[in-house]
C-alpha positions as CSV (number, residue, x, y, z in Angstrom):
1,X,50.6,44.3,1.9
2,X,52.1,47.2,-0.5
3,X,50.6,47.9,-3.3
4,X,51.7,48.2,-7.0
5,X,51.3,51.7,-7.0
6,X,53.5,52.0,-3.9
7,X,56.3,49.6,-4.9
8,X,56.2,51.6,-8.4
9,X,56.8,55.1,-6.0
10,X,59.5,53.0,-4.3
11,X,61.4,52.6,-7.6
12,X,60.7,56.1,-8.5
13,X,62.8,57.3,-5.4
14,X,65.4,55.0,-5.7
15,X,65.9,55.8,-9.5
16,X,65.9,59.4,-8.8
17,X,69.0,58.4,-6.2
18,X,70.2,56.2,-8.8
19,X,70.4,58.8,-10.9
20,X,72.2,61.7,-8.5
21,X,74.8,58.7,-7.9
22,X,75.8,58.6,-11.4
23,X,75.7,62.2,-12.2
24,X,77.8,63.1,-9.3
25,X,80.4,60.5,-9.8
26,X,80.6,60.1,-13.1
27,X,83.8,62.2,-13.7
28,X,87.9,61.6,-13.3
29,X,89.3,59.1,-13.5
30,X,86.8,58.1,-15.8
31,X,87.6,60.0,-19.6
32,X,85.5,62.7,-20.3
33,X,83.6,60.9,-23.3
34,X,82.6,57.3,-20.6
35,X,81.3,59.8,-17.8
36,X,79.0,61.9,-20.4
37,X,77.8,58.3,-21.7
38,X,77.1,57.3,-18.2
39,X,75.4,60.4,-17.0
40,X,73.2,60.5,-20.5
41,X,71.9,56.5,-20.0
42,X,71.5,57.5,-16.4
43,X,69.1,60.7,-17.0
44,X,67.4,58.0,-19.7
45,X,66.8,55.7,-17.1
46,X,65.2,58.1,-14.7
47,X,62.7,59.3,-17.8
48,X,61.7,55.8,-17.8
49,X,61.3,55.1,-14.5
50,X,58.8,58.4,-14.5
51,X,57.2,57.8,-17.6
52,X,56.2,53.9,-15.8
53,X,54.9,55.5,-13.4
54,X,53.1,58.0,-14.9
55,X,51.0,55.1,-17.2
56,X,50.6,53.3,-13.8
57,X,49.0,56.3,-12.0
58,X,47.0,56.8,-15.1
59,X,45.6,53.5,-15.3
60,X,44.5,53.3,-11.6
61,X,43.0,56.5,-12.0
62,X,41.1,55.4,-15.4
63,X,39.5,52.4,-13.7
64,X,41.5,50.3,-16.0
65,X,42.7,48.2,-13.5
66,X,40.2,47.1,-10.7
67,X,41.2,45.4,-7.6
68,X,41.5,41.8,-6.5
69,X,38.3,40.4,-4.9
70,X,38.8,39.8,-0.8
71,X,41.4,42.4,-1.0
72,X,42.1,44.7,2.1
73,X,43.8,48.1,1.2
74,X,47.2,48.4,1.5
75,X,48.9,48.8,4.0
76,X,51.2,52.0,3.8
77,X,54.8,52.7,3.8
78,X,55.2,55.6,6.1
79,X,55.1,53.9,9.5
80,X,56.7,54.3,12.6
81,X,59.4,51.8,11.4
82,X,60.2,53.1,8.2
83,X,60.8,56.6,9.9
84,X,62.8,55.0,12.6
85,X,65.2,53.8,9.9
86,X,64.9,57.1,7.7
87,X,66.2,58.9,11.1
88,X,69.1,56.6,11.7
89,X,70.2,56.9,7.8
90,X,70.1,60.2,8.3
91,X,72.3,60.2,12.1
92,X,74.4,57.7,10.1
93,X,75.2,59.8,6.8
94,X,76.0,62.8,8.8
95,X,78.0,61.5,11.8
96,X,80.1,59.6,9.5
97,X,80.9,62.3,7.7
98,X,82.0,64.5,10.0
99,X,84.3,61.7,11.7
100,X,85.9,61.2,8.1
101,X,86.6,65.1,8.1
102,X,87.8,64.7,11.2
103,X,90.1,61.9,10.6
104,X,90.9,63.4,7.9
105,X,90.3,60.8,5.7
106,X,90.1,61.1,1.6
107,X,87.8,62.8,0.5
108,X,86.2,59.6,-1.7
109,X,85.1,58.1,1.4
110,X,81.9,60.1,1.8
111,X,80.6,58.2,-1.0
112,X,81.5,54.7,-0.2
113,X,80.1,55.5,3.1
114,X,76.7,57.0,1.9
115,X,76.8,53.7,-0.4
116,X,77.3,51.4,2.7
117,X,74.1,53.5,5.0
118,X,71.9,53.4,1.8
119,X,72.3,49.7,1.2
120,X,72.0,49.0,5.0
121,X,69.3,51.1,4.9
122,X,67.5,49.1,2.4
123,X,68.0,45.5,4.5
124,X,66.9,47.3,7.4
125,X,63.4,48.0,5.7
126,X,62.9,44.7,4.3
127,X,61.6,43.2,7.5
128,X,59.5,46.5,8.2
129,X,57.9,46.6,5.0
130,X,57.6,42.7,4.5
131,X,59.7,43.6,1.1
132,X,62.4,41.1,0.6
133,X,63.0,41.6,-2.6
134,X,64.7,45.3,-1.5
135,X,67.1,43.3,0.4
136,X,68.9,42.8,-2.7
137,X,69.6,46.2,-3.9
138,X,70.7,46.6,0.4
139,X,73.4,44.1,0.1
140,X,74.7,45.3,-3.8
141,X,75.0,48.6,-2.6
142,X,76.8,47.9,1.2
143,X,79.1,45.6,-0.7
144,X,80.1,48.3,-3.1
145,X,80.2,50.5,-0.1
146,X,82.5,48.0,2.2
147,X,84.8,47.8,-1.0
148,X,85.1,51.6,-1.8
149,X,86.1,52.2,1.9
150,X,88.4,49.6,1.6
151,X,90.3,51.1,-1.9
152,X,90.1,54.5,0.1
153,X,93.8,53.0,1.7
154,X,95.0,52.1,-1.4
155,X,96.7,53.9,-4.6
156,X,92.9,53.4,-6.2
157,X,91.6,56.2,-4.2
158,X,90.4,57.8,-7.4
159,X,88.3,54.8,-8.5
160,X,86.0,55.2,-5.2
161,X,83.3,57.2,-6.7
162,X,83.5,54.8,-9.8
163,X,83.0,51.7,-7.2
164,X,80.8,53.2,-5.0
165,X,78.8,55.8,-6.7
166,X,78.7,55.0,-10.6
167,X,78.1,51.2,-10.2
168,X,75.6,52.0,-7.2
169,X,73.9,54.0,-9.5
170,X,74.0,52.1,-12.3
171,X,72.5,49.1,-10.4
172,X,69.4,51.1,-8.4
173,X,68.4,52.6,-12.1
174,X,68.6,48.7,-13.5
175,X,66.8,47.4,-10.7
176,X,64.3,50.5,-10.8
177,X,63.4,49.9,-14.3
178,X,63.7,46.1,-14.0
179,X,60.8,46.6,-11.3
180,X,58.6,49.4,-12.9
181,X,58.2,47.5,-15.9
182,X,57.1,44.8,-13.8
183,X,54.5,46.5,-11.6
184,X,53.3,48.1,-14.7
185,X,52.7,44.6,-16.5
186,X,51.5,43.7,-13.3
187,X,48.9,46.2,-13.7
188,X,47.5,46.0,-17.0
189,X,47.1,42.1,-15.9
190,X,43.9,42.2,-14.0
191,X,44.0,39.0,-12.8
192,X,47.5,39.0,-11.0
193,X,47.3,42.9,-9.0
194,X,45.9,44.4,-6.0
195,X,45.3,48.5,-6.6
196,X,44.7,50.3,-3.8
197,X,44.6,54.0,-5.6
């Protein structure tokens, strides 16, 4: 079983990639004024994300919380699975890219693709981390993916980093902050939460 704490790290990562997806793409075609907006609620989002986690950390550290009788400790999230799928992302992101270079493709497919192997990435470690809630933010994110490789052979070329990267962004920071405030309720309500520290 994951803990809190853990699943509170989790969303900490994926708002900080939440986050780089919005600041990056954010720009043209979008006005000047929509992309600023955009990247300030995104930078907002990420401060909240961290500042969860921070009152998390500090009230497993403070004793405040205390674990569930009969619990075991957690189990963690580094195992052999979830680096097997963190070196396959990574094989994935790169040889893409370089056969989009070489194909010559637009430019705005690198982030549709790295959209698609991020949400893959996430159904993949469902099953390994018993998570199936993550599945969710998996499928969002391959969908937008599927679609921005999809305008990439259109005349809405331009709108790929919109598709693909703002609205990839701006669901991972939602769903990051929809979670943190969850684990941190779940926290400060002794009766529901497991703390491994």
């Amino acid at each position: 079983m994951v803990s809190v704490m853990q699943r509170m790290t989790g969303m900490l990562i994926g708002a900080v990639f939440g986050m780089i997806f919005v600041l990056i793409n954010a720009a043209d075609p979008l006005n000047a004024v929509a992309g600023g907006v955009l990247r300030v609620l995104a930078v907002l989002g990420l401060i909240g994300v961290v500042v969860m986690w921070f009152l998390g950390v500090r009230r497993v550290k403070t004793g405040r919380v205390r674990p569930v009788e009969g619990s075991g400790p957690a189990a963690s999230m580094f195992t052999r699975g979830y680096w097997l799928v963190v070196v396959a992302e990574a094989v994935l992101l790169y040889g893409g890219l370089q056969v989009f270079r070489v194909l010559e493709w637009p430019e705005q497919a690198n982030v549709a693709w790295i959209a698609l192997v991020v949400g893959v990435h996430f159904i993949v470690l469902a099953p390994v981390w018993k998570q199936w809630s993550i599945a969710v933010p998996g499928v969002v994110l391959t969908l937008l993916g599927v679609v921005g490789l999809v305008m990439t052979a259109t005349s809405a070329v331009a709108w790929v980093p919109f598709v693909s990267g703002v609205l990839s962004g701006v669901f991972l920071l939602a769903g990051c902050l929809t979670f943190s405030w969850r684990g941190l309720a779940a926290l400060t309500s002794q009766d529901e939460v497991t703390v491994v520290a």
